[in-house]
N, C-alpha and C positions, 0 to 999 in steps of 0.2 A: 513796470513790466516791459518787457521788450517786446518793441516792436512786430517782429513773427510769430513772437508767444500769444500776444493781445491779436493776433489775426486770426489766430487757428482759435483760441478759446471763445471767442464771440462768435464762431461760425459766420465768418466772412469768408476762408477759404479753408476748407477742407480739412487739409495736415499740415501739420507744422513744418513737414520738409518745402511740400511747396511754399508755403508761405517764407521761407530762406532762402529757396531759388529764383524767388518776387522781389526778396530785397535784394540779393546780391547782384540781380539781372537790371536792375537800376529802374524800377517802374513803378517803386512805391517814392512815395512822398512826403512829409509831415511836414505839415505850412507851409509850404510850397520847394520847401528842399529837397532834396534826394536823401531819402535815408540810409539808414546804415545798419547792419544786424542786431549792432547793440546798441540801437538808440531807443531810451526809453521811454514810453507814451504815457501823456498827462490827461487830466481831466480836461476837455476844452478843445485839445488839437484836432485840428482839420487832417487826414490822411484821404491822402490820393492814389488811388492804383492806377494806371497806365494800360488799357488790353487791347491787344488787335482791334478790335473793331469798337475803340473810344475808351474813356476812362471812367469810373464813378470815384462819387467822394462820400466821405465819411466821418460823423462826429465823434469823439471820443465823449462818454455822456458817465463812464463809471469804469474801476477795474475792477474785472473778476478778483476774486481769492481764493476762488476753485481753479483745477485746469482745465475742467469745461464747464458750460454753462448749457441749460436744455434750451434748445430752438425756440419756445415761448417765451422766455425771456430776455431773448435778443434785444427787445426797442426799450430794455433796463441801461443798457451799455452800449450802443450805437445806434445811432441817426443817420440812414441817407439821406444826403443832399441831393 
């Protein structure tokens, strides 16, 4: 799954638009790289976002196979660090 798709669907950020204007703005991360809109997230990778006032990190722990997921289900498919 990509990257902005797996950010919006786990409800870490909101819409999928901004979750595109996060990667194209260069503030996401995946193991410590700058990602890229079509890079695709695996089970395991560390993702970093980058925000004004500091960054949080995140585990990839499952992918959806829905396009969303309900907000109780969240700590099925991500772990903050």
């Amino acid at each position: 799954m990509r990257v902005d798709k797996w950010l919006s669907s786990v409800n870490v950020v909101k819409r999928r638009t901004i979750a595109q204007d996060m990667v194209k703005s260069g503030v996401v991360y995946i193991n410590g790289t700058k990602a890229k809109p079509s890079k695709d997230v695996k089970i395991g990778d560390c993702i970093r976002i980058d925000y004004l006032k500091g960054s949080k990190e995140y585990e990839v722990l499952d992918i959806p196979k829905t396009k969303t997921i309900p907000k109780s289900k969240k700590e099925e498919y991500v772990k903050e660090l």
